[in-house]
C-alpha positions in Angstrom: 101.0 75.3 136.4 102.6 77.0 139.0 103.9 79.7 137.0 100.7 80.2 135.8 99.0 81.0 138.6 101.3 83.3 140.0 101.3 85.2 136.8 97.3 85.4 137.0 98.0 86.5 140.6 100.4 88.7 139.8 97.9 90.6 137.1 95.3 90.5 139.4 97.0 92.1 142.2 98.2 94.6 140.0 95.1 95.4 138.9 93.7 96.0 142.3 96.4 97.6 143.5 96.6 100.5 140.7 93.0 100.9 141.0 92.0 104.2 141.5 90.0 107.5 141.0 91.3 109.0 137.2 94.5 110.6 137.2 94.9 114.7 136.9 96.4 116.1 133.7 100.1 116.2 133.6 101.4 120.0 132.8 104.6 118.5 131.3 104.2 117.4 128.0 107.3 118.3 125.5 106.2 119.1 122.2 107.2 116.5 119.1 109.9 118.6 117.7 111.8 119.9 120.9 112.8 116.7 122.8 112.4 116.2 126.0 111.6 119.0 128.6 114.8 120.6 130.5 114.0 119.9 134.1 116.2 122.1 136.5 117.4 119.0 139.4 118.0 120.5 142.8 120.8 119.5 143.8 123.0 121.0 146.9 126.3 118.6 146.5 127.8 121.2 144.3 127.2 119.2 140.9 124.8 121.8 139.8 125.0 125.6 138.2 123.8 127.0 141.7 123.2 125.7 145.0 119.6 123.7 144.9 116.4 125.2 146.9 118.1 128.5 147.1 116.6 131.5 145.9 119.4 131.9 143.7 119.0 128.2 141.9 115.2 129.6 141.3 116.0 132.9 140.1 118.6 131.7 137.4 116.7 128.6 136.7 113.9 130.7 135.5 116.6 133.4 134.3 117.9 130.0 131.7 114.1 129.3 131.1 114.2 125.9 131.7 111.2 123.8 131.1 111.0 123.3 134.9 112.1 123.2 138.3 112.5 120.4 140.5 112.4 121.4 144.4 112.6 119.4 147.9 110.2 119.9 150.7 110.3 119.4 154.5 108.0 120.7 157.5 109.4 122.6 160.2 108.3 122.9 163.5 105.8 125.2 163.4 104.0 124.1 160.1 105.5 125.7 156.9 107.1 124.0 154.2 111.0 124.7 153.4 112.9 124.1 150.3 115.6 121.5 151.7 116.9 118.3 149.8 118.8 116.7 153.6 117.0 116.7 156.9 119.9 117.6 159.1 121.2 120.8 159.2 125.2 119.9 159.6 125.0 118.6 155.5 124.7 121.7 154.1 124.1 124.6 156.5 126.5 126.3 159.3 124.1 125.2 161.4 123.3 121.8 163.3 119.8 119.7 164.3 117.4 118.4 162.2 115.2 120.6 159.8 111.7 119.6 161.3 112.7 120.3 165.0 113.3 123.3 163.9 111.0 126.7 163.5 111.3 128.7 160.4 112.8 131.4 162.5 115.3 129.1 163.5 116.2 127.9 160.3 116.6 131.7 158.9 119.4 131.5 161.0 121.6 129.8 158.7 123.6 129.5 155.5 121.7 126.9 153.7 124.8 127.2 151.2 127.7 126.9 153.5 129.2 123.7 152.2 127.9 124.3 148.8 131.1 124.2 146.3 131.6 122.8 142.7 135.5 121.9 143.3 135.5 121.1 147.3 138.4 124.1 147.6 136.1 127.1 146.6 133.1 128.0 149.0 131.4 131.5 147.2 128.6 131.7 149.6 130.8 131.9 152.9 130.6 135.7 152.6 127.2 135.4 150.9 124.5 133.5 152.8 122.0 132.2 151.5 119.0 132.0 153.7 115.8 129.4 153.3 113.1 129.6 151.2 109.3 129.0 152.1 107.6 127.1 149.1 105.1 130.3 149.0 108.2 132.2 148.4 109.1 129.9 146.3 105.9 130.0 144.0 106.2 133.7 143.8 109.7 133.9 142.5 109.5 131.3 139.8 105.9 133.2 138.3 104.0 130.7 135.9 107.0 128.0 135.3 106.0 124.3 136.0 107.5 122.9 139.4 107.9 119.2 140.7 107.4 118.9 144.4 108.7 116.6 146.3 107.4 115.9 149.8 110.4 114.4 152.0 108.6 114.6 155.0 106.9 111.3 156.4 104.6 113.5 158.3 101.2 113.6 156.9 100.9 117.1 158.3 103.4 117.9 155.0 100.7 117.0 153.0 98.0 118.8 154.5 100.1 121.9 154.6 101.1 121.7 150.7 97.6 121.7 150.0 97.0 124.4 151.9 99.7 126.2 150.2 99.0 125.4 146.3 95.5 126.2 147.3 96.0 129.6 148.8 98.3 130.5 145.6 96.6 128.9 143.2 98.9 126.3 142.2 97.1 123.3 142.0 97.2 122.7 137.9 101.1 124.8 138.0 102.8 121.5 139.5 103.8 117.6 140.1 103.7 116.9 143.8 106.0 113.0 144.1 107.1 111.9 147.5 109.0 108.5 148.0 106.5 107.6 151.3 103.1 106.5 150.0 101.1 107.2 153.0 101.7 111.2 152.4 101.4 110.7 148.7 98.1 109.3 149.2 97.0 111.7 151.6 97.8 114.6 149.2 95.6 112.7 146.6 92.7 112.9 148.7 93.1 116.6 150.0 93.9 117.6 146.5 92.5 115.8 143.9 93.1 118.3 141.0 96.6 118.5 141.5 98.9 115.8 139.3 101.2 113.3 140.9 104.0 111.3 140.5 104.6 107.8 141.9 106.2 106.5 145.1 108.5 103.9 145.2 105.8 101.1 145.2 103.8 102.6 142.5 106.7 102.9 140.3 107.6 98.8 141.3 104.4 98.2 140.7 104.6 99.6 137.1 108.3 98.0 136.1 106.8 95.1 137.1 103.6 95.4 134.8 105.4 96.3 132.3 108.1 93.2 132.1 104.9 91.3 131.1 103.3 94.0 129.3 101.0 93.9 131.8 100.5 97.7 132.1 97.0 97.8 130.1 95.5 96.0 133.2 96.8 99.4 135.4 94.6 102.2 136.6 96.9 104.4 137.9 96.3 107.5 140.0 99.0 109.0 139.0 100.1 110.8 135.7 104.1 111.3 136.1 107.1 109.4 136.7 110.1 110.4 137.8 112.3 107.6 137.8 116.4 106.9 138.2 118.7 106.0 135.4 119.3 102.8 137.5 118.7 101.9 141.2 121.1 98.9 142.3 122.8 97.7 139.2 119.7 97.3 137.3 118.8 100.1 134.7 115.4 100.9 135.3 114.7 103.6 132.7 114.9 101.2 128.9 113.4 101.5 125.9 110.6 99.3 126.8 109.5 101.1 130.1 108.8 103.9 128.2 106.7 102.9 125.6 104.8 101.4 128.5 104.3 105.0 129.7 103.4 106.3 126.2 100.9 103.9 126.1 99.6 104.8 129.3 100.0 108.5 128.1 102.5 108.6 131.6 105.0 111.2 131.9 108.2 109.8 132.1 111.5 111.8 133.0 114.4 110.0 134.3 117.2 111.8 137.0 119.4 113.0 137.4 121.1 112.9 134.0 124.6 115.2 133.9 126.4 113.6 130.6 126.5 114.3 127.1 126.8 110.4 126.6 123.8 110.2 128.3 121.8 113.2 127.5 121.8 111.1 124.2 120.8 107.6 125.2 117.7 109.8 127.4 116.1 111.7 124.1 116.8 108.6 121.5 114.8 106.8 124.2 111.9 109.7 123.7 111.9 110.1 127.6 109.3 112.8 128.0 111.9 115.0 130.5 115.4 114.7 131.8 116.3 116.2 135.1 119.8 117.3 135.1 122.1 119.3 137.3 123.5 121.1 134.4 120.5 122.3 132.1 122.8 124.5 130.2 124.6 122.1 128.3 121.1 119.5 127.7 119.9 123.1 126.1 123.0 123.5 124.0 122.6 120.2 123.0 119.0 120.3 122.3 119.7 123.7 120.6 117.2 125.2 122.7 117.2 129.0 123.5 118.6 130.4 126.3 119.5 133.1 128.1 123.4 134.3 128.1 126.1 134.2 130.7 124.6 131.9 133.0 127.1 128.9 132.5 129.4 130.2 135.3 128.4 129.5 138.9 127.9 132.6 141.4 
C-alpha cells in the first residue's frame, strides 16, 4: 500500500511539476537516413580539433559543416555575454581572476588558448593568441548553422542579456539555449518564449525518473531538447529505453560528449537524435557524411 501511494505521488508531482506553457519547435531534427546530427562539443582541455569558444573552433566547425555547434556562455562585468566553458581565468587563459569580475576589455587582454594543447608538450597558440569572442560575434561568424547555448552564469542578468542578444540578431528560432541552474533557465523561458530549450538538471531528473515507470505520457514539458551525459556517477543515463521515451515525447535527445568509435556506435544503434563529440571528423567518416578536406590536423 505504501508503494502505492508513493507511486500515485510520484505521478502526480510529476505531473505538476512538468506542467507548463507548450514547448517551442526544436531546429535539430536529423533526417531518417543520415543518423544522428554531428554536434561540434566545445571543449578547451585539448581533446578536440581546435580550442572550444575560439573564433577558430567556429570558423572550422562551420568550415567541416557540422550539423551544429555547441558554445558556453558567461557575463562579464559590464553586461555582454562571452564564449567561455571555466569561470576562472588561470584554466585556460594567461591571465588570472574570474571571468564575470571582469570587463570585456579586460578579458581581450588575454590568450583564451594559452594552455590549450592536444599532447600536454605542444602549445600552438603561445605565439598565436586567441582573443574572446562575444556571442554576437559569435552569431555572425557561424551564418545560418544551428547553435546550442549554454548559460553558465547563475546570474539572471545572463538571461536577460541572451535575449537581448538573439533578439537584436534574430536568433531566436537559429538555436537551443540549456543551462544547468533552473532559475536562469526559467527566466529565459519567460523573456523568450519563441526560443527552444533544453533541460536543467532537475528537468532532465524529473524525466529519467518518468520514464523508469513509463511515466512520461503524464509530462508537459516546456522544454523540447535534451542534452544529456553518457553516464553521470556510475549509472548510464542515456539507454535504449530513455530514448524511446523522448521519441514519444517527440524530445530531442543528444547525449555528450561522445569521442569513440566504440561508442559513436552504441549512440546511432540507440537512434539518439545528436551526438556531441570533440572529434566530429571521425563521427562524419563514420557516418559517411560529407565534409570538407584537410581539417583533421589541429592548427
Amino acid at each position: 500500500m505504501i508503494w502505492l501511494l508513493f507511486f500515485v505521488a510520484l505521478l502526480l508531482f510529476l505531473f505538476l511539476y512538468a506542467r507548463s506553457a507548450p514547448a517551442k519547435p526544436c531546429i535539430l531534427w536529423p533526417s531518417r537516413e543520415s543518423g544522428p546530427l554531428v554536434i561540434a562539443h566545445g571543449n578547451d582541455c585539448g581533446n578536440g580539433l581546435y580550442p572550444g569558444n575560439s573564433a577558430v573552433y567556429l570558423q572550422k566547425m562551420v568550415e567541416l559543416k557540422v550539423d551544429a555547434i555547441e558554445v558556453d556562455l558567461w557575463l562579464t562585468a559590464d553586461g555582454h555575454l562571452v564564449l567561455i566553458h571555466d569561470i576562472a581565468l588561470e584554466m585556460f587563459s594567461d591571465g588570472s581572476g574570474l571571468v564575470e569580475d571582469m570587463t570585456l576589455k579586460q578579458l581581450q587582454r588575454w590568450n583564451i588558448a594559452y594552455h590549450w594543447s592536444r599532447d600536454g608538450k605542444y602549445y600552438p597558440y603561445r605565439d598565436k593568441p586567441l582573443r574572446v569572442v562575444t556571442l554576437d560575434e559569435a552569431l555572425v561568424m557561424v551564418g545560418d548553422m544551428p547553435m546550442i547555448l549554454e548559460i553558465k552564469s547563475r546570474q539572471y542578468r545572463a538571461a536577460q542579456v541572451l535575449a537581448e542578444v538573439l533578439s537584436r540578431n534574430e536568433k531566436q528560432e537559429q538555436v537551443i539555449v540549456s543551462s544547468f541552474h533552473q532559475g536562469v533557465i526559467n527566466e529565459f523561458r519567460r523573456l523568450s518564449p519563441r526560443v527552444a530549450t533544453g533541460t536543467p538538471t532537475w528537468d532532465a531528473i524529473w524525466f529519467f525518473i518518468a520514464h523508469l515507470f513509463r511515466a512520461e505520457q503524464f509530462l508537459c514539458p516546456s522544454y523540447r531538447a535534451m542534452q544529456l551525459p553518457m553516464e553521470q556517477r556510475g549509472i548510464q543515463v542515456v539507454t535504449e529505453s530513455l530514448v524511446q521515451a523522448a521519441k514519444r515525447k517527440n524530445l530531442h535527445l543528444s547525449v555528450w560528449t561522445v569521442n569513440s568509435r566504440e561508442h559513436f556506435k552504441r549512440y546511432i544503434d540507440m537512434g539518439v537524435h545528436g551526438i556531441i563529440t570533440d572529434r566530429p571528423d571521425l563521427l562524419m567518416t563514420l557516418l559517411a557524411k560529407p565534409q570538407q578536406i584537410g581539417l583533421r590536423k589541429a592548427a
